[in-house]
DSSP file (Angstrom, degrees, kcal/mol; ACC not computed):
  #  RESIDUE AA STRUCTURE BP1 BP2  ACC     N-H-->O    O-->H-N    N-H-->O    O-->H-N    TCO  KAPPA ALPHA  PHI   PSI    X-CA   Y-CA   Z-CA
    1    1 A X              0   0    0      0, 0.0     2,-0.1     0, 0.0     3,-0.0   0.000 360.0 360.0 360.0 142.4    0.0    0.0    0.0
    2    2 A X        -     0   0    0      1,-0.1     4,-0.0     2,-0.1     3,-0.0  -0.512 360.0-131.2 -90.4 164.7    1.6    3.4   -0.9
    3    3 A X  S    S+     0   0    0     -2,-0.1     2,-0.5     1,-0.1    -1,-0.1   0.764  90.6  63.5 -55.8 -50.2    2.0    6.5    1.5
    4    4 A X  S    S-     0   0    0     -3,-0.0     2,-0.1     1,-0.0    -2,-0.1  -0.668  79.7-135.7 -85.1 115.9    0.9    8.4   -0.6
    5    5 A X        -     0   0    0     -2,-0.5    -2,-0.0     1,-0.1    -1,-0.0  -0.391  49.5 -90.2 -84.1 153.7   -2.8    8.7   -2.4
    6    6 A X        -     0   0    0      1,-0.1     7,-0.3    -2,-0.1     3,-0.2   0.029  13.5-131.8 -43.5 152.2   -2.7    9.3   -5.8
    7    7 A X  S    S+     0   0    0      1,-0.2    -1,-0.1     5,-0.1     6,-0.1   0.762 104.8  63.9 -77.8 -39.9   -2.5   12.8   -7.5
    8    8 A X  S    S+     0   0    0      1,-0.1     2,-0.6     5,-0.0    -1,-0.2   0.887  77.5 104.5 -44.1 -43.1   -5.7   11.4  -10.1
    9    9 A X    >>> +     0   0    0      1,-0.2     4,-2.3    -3,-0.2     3,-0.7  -0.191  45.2 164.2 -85.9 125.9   -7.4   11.3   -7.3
   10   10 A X  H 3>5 +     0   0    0     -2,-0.6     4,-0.6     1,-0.3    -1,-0.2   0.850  68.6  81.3 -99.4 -19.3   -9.8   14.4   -7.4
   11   11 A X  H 345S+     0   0    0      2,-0.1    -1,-0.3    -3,-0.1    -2,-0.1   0.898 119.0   8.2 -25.5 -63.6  -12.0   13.2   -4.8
   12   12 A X  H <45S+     0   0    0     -3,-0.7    -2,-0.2     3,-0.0    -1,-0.1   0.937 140.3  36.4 -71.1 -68.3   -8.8   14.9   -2.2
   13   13 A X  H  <>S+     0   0    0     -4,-2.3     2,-4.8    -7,-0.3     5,-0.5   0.617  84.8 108.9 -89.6 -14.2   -6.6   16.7   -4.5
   14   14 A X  T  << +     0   0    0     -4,-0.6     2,-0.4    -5,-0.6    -1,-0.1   0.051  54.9  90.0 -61.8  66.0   -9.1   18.1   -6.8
   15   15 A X  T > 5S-     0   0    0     -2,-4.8     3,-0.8     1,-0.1    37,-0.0  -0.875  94.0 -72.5-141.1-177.1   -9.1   21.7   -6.1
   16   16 A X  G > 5S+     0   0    0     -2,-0.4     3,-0.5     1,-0.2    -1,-0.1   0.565 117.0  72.6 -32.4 -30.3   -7.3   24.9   -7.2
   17   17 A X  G > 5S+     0   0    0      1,-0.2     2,-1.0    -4,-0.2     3,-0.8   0.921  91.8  61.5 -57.7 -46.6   -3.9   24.0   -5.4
   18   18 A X  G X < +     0   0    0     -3,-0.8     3,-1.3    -5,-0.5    -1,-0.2   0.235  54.1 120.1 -74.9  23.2   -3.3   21.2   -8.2
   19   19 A X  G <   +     0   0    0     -2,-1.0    -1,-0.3    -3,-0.5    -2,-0.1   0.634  64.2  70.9 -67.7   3.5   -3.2   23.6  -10.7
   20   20 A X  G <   +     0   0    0     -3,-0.8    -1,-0.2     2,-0.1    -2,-0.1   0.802  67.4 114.2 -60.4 -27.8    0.6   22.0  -11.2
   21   21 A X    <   -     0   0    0     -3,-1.3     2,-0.4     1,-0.1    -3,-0.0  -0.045  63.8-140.2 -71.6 132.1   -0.6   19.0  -12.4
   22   22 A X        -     0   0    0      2,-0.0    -1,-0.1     1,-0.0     2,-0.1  -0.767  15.0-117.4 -85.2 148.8    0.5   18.5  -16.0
   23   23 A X        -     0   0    0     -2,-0.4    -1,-0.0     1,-0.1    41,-0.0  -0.383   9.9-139.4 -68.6 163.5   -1.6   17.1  -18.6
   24   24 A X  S    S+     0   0    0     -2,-0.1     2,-0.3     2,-0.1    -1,-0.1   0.249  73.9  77.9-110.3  29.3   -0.9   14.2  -20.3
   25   25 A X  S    S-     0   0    0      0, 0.0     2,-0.3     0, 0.0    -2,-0.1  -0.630  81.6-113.2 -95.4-174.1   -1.8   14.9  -24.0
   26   26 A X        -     0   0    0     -2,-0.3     2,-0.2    95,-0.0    -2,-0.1  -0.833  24.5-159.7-111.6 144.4    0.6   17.0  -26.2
   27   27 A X        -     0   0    0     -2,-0.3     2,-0.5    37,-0.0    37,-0.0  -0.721  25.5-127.1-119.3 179.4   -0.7   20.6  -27.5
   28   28 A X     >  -     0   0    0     -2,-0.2     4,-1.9     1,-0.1     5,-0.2  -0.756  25.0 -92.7-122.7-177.7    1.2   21.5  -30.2
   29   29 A X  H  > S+     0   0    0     -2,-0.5     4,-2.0     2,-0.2    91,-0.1   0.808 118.4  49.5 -56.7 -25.8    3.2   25.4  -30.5
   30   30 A X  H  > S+     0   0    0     89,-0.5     4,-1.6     2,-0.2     3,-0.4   1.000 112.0  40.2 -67.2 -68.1    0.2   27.1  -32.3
   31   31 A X  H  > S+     0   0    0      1,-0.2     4,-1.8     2,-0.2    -1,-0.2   0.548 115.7  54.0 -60.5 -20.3   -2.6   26.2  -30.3
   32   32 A X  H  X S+     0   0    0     -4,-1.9     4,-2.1     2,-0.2     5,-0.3   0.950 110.3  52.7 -77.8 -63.6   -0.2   26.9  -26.8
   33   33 A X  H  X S+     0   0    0     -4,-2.0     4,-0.9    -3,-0.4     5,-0.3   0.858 112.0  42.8 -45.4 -50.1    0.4   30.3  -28.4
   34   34 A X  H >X S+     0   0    0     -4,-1.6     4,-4.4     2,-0.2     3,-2.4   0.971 109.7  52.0 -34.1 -75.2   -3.0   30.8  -28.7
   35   35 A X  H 3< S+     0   0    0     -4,-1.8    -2,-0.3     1,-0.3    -1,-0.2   0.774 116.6  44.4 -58.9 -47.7   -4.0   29.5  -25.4
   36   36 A X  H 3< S+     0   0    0     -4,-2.1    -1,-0.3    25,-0.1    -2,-0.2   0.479 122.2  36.1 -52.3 -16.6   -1.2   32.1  -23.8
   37   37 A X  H << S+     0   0    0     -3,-2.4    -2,-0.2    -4,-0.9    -3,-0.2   0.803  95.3  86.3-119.8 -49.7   -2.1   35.1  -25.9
   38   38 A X  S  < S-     0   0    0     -4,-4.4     5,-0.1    -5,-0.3    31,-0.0  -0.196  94.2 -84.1 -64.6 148.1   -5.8   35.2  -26.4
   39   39 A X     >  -     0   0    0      1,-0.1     4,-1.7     3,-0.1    -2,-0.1   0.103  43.5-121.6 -35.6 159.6   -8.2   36.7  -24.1
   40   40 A X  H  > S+     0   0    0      2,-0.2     4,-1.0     1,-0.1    -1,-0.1   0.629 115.0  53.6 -89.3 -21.7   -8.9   34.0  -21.3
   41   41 A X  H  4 S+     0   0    0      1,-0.1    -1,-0.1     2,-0.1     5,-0.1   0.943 112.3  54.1 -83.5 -19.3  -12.8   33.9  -22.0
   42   42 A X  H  4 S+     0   0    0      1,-0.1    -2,-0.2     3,-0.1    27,-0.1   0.972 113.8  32.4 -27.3 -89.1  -11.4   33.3  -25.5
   43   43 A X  H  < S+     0   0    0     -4,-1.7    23,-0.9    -9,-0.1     2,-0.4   0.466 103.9  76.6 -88.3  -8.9   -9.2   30.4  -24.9
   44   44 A X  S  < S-     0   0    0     -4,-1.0     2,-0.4    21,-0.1    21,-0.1  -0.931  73.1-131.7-119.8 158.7  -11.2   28.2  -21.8
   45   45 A X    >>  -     0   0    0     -2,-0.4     3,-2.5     1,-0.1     4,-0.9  -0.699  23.0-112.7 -96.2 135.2  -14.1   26.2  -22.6
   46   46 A X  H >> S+     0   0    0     -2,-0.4     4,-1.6     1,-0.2     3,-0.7   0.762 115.8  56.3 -52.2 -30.0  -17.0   26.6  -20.5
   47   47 A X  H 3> S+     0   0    0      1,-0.2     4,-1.3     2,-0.2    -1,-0.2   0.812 117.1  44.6 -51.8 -40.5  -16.9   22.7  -18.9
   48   48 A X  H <> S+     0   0    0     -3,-2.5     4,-0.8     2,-0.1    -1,-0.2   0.879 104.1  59.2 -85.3 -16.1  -13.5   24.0  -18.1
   49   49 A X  H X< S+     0   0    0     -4,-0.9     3,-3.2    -3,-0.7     7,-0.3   0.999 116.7  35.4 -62.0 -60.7  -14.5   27.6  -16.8
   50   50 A X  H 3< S+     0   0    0     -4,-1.6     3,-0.3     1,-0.3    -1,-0.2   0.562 109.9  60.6 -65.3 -19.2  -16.7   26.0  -14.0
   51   51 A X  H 3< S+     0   0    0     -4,-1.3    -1,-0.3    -5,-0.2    -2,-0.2   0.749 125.1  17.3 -76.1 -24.6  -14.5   23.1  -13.4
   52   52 A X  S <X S+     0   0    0     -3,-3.2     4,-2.5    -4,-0.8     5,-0.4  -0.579  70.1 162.0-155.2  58.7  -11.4   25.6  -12.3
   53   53 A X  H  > S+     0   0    0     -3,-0.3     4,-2.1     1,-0.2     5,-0.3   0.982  78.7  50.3 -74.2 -43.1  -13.0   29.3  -11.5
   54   54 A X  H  > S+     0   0    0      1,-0.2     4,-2.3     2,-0.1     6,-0.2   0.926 114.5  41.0 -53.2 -39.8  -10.0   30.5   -9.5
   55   55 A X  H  4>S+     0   0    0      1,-0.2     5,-0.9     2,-0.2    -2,-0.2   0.960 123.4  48.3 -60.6 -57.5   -7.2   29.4  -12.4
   56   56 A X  H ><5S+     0   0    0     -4,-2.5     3,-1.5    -7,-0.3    -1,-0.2   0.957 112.8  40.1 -39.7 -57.0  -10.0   30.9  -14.7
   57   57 A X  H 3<5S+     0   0    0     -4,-2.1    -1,-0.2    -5,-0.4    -2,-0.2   1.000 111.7  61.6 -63.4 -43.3  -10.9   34.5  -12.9
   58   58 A X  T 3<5S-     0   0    0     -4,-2.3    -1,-0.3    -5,-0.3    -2,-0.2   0.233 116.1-112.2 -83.8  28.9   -6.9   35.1  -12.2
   59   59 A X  T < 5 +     0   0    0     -3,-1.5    -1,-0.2     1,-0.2    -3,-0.2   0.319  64.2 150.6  79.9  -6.6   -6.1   35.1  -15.9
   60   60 A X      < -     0   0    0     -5,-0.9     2,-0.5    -6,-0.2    -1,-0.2  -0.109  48.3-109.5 -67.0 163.7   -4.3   32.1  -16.0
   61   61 A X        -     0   0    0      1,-0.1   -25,-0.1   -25,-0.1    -1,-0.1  -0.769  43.6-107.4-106.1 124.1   -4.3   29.7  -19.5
   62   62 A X        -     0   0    0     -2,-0.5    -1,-0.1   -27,-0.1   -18,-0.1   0.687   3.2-125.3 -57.3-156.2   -6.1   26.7  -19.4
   63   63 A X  S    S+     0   0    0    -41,-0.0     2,-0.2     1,-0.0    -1,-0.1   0.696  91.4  39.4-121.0 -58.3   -5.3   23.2  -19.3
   64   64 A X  S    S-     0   0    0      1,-0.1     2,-1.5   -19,-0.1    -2,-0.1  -0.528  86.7-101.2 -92.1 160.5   -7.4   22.0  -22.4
   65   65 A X        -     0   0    0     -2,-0.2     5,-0.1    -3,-0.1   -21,-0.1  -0.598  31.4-142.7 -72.8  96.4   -8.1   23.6  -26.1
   66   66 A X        -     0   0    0     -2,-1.5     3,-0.5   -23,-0.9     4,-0.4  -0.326  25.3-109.5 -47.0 153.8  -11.6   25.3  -26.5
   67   67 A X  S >>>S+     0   0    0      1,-0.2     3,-4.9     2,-0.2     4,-2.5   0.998 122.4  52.3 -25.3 -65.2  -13.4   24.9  -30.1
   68   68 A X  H 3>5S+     0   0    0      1,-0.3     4,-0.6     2,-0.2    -1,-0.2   0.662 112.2  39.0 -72.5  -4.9  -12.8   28.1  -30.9
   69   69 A X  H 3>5S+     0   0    0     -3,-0.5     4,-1.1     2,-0.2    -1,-0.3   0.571 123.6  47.4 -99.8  -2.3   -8.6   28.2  -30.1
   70   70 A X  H <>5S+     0   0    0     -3,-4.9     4,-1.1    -4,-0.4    -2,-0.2   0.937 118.4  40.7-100.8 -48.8   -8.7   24.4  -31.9
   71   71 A X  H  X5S+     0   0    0     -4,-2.5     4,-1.6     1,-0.2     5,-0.2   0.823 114.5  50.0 -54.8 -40.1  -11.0   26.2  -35.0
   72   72 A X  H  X<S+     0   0    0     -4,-0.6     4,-1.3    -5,-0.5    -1,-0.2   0.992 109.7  55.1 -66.1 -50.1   -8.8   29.5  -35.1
   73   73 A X  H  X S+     0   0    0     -4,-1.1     4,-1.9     1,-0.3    -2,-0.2   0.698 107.9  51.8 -81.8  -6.8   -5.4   27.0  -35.3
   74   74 A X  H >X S+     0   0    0     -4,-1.1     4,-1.8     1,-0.2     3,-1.0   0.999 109.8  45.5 -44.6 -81.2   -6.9   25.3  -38.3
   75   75 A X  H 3X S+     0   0    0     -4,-1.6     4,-1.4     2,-0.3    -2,-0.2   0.415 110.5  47.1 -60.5 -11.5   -7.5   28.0  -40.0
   76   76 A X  H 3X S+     0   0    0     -4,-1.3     4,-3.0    -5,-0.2    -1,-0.2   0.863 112.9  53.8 -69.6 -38.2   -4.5   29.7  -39.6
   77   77 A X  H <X S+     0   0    0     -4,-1.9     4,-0.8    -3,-1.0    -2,-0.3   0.930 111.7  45.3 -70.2 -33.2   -2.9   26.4  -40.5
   78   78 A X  H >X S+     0   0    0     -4,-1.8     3,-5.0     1,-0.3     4,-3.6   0.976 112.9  54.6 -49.1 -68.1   -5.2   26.2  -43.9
   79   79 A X  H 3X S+     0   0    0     -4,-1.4     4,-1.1     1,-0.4    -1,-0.3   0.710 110.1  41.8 -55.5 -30.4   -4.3   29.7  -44.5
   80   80 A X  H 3X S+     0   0    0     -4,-3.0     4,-0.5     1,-0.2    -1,-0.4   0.569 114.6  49.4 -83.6   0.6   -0.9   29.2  -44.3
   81   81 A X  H <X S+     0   0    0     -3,-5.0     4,-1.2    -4,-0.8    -2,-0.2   0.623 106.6  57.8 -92.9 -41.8   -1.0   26.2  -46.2
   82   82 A X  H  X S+     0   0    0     -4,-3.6     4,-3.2    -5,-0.3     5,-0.4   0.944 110.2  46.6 -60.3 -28.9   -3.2   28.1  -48.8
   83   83 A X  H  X S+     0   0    0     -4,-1.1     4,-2.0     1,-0.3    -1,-0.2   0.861  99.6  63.1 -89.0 -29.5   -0.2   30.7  -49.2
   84   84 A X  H  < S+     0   0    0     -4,-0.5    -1,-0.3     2,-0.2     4,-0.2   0.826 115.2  36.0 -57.8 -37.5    2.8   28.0  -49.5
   85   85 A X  H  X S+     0   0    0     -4,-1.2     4,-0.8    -3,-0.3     3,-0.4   0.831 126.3  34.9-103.2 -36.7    1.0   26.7  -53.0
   86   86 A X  H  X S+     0   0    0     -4,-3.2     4,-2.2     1,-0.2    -3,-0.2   0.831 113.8  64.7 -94.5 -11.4   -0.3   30.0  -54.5
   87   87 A X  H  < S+     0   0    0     -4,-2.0     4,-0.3    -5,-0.4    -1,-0.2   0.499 106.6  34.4 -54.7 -24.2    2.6   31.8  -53.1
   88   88 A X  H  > S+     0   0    0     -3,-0.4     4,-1.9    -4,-0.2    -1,-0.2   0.249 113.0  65.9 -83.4 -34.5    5.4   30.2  -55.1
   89   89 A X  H  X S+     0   0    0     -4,-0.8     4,-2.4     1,-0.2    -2,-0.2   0.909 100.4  47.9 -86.4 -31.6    3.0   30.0  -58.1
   90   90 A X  H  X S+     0   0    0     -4,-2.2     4,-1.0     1,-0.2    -1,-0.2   0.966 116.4  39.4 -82.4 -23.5    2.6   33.8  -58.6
   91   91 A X  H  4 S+     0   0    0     -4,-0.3    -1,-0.2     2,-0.2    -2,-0.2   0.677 112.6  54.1-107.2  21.6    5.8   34.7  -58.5
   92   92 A X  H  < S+     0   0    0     -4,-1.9     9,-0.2     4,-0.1    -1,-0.2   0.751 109.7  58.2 -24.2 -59.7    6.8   31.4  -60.6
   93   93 A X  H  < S+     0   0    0     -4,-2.4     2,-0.8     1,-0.2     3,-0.4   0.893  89.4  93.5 -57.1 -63.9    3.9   33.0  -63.2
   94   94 A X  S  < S-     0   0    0     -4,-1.0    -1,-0.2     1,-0.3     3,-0.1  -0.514 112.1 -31.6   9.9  34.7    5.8   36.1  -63.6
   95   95 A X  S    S-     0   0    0     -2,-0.8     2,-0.6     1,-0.2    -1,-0.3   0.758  93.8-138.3  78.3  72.6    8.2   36.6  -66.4
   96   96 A X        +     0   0    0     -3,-0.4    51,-0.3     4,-0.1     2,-0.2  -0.746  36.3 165.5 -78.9  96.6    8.7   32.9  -66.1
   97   97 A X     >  -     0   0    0     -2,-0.6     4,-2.6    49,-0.1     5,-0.3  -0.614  40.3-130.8  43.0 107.2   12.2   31.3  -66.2
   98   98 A X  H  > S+     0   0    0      1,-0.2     4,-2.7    -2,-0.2     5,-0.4   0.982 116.6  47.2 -67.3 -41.0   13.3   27.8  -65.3
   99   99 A X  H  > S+     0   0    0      1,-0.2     4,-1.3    52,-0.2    -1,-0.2   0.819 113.5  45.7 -61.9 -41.9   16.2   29.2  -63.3
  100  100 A X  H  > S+     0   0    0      1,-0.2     4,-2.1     2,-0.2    -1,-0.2   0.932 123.8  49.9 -72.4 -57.2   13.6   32.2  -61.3
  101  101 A X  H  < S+     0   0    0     -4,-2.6     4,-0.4     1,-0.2    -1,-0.2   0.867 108.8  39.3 -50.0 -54.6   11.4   28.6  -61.0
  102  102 A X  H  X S+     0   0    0     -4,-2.7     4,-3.0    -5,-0.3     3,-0.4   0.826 119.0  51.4 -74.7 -29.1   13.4   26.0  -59.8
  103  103 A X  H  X S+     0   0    0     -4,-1.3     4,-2.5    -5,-0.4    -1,-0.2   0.980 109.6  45.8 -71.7 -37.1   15.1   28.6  -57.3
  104  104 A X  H  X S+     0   0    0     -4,-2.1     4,-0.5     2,-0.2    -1,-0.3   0.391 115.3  53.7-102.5   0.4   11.8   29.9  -55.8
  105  105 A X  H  > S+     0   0    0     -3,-0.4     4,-4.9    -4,-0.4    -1,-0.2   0.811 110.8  47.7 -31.7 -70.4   10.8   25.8  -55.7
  106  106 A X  H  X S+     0   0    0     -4,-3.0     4,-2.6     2,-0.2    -2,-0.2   0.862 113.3  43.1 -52.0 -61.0   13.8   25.4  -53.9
  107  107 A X  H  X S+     0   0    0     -4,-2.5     4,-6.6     2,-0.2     5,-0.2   0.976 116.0  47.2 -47.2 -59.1   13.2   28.4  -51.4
  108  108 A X  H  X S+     0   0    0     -4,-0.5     4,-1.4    -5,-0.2    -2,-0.2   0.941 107.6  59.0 -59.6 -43.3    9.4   27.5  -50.8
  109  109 A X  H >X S+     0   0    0     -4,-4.9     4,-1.5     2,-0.2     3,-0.7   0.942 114.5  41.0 -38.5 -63.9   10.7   23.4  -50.2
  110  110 A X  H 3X S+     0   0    0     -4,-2.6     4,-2.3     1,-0.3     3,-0.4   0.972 115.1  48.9 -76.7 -59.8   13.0   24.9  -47.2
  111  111 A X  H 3X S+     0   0    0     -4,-6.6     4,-1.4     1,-0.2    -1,-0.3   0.724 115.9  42.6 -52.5 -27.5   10.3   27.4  -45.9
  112  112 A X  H <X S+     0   0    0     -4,-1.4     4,-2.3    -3,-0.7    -1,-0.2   0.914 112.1  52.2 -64.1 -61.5    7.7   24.8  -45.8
  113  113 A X  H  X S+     0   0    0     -4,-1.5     4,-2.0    -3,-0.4     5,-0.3   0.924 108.3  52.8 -36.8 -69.4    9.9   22.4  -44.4
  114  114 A X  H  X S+     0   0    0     -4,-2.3     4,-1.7    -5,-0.4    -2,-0.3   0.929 112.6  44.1 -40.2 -52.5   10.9   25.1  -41.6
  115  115 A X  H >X S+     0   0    0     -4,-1.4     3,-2.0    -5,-0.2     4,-0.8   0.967 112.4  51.9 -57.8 -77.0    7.1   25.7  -40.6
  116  116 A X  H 3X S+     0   0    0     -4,-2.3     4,-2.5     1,-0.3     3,-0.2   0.619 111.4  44.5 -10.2 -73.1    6.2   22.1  -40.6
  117  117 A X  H 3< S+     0   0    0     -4,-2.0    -1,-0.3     1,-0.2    -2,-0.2   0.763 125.8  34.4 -63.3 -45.5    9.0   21.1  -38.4
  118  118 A X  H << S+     0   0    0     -3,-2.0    -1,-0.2    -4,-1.7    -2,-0.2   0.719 122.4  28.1 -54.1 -55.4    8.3   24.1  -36.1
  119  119 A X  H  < S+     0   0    0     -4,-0.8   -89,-0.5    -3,-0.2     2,-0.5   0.445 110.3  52.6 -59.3 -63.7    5.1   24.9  -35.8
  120  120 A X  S  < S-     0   0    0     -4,-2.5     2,-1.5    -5,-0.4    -1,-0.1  -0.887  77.0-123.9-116.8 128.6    3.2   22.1  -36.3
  121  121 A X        +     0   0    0     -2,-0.5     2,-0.2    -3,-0.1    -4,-0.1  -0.468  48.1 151.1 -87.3 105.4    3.6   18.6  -34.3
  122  122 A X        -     0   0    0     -2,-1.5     4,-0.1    -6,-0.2    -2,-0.0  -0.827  42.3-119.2-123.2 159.6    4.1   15.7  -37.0
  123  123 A X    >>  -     0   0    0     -2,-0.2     4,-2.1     1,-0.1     3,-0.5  -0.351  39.2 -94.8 -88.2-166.9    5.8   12.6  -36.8
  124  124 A X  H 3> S+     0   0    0      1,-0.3     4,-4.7     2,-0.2     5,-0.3   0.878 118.8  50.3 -79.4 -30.2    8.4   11.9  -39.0
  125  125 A X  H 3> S+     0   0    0      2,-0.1     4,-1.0     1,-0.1    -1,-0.3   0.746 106.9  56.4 -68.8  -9.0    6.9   10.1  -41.7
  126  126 A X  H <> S+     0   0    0     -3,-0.5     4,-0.9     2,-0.2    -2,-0.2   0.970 103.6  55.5 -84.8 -57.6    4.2   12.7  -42.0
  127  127 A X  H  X S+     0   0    0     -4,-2.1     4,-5.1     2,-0.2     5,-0.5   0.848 108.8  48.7   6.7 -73.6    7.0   15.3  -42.6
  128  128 A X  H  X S+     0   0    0     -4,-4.7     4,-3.2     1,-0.2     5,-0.2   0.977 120.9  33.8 -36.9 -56.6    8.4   13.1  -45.5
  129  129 A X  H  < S+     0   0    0     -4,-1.0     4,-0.5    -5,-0.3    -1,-0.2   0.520 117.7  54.6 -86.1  -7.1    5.1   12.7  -47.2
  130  130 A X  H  X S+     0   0    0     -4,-0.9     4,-3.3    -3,-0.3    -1,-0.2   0.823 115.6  39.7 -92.9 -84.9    3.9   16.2  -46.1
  131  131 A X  H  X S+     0   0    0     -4,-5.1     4,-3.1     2,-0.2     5,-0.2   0.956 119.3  47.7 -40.9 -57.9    7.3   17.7  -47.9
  132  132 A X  H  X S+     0   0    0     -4,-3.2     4,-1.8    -5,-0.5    -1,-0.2   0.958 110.3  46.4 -36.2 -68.6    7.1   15.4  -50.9
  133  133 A X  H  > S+     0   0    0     -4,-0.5     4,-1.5     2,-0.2    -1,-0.2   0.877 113.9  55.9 -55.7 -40.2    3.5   15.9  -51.7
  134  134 A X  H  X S+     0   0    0     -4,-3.3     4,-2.8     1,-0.2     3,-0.3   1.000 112.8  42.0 -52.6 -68.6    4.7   19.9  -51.2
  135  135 A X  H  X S+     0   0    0     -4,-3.1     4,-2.5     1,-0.3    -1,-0.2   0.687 106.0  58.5 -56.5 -28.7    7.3   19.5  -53.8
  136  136 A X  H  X S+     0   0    0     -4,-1.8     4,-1.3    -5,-0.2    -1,-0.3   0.928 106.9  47.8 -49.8 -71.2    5.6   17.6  -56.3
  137  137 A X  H  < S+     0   0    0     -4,-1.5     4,-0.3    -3,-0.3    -2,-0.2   0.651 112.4  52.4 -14.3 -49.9    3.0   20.2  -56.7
  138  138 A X  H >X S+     0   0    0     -4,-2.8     4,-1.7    -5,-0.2     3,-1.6   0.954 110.8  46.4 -66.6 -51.6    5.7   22.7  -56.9
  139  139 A X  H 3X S+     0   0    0     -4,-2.5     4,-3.2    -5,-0.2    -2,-0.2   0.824 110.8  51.7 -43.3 -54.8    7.4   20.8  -59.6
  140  140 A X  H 3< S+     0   0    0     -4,-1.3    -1,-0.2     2,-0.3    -2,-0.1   0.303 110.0  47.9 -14.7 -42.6    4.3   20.2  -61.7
  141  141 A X  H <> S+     0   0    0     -3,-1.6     4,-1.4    -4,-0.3    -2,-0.2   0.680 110.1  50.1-112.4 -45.4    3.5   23.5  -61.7
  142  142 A X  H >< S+     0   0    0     -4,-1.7     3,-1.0     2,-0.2    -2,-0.3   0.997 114.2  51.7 -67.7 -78.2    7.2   24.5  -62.7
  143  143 A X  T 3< S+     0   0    0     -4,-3.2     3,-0.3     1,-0.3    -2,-0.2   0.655 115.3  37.8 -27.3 -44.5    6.7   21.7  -65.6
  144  144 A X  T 34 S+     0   0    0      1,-0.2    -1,-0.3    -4,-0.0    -2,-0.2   0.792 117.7  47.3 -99.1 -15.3    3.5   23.0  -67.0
  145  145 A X  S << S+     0   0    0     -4,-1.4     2,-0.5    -3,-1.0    -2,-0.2  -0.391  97.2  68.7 -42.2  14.5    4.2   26.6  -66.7
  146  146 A X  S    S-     0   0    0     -3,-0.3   -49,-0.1     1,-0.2   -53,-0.0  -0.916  75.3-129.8-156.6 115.0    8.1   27.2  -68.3
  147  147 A X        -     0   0    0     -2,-0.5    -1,-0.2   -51,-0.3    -2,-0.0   0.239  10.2-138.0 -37.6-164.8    8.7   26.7  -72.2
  148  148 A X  S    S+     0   0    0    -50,-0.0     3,-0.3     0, 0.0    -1,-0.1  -0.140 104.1  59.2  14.0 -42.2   11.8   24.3  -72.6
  149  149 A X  S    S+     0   0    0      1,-0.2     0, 0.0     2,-0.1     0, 0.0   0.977 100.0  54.0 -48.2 -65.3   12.6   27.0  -75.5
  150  150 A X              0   0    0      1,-0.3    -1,-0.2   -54,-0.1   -53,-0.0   0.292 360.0 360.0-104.1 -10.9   12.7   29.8  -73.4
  151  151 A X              0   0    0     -3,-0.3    -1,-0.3   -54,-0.1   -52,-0.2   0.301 360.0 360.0 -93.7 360.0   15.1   28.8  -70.9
């Protein structure tokens, strides 16, 4: 029999002092940014306001993701996802060039790469097939868009 009772057990410990306790999923860097920067009526979900009104009232940033900071980091990720393919393709379009193509390929494959890695938590195989799939598209785009003459 332990000394101790468990920390799970909310029955005892379950009260505003245990705001230590870590959770055990992973959030990933957006949605923590969120959850640290947005207003706090913002960022806690009402199950959680009621569950933890002192951590709540004294500003502090919750424990779980509301909808609305897991809906915001979506869309931010979409949007930045929208700008990585049409972003490369206009200034690809642009007096076009293989050399101005493949280099501004090249750049957007590293930046992508760079967010991904940063930003968003994927394992490594997702990465690969995430980057791949990126570059492909880029390639594609490079391939149907540039003369063979002209270059």
């Amino acid at each position: 029999m332990s000394a101790f009772q468990s920390i799970e057990d909310n029955s005892v410990f379950g009260s505003h002092y245990s705001y230590f306790k870590k959770s055990n999923t992973s959030i990933d860097a957006i949605r923590l940014l969120f959850m640290k920067r947005l207003p706090v009526w913002m960022t806690w979900s009402k199950d959680e306001q009621q569950a933890r009104k002192t951590e709540y009232t004294s500003g502090k940033p919750p424990r779980e993701v509301s909808a609305f900071v897991d809906r915001l980091a979506r869309f931010v990720v979409a949007g930045v996802g929208g700008l990585f393919l049409v972003g490369p393709m206009l200034v690809m379009s642009f007096g076009s060039s293989r050399n101005k193509s493949l280099i501004t390929v090249s750049v957007s494959i590293i930046l992508f790469i760079s967010v991904l890695s940063s930003w968003i938590k994927v394992s490594n195989v997702e990465a690969l097939v995430s980057a791949a799939t990126y570059a492909a598209v880029l390639v594609v785009f490079v391939g149907t868009s540039t003369d063979v003459r002209r270059s």
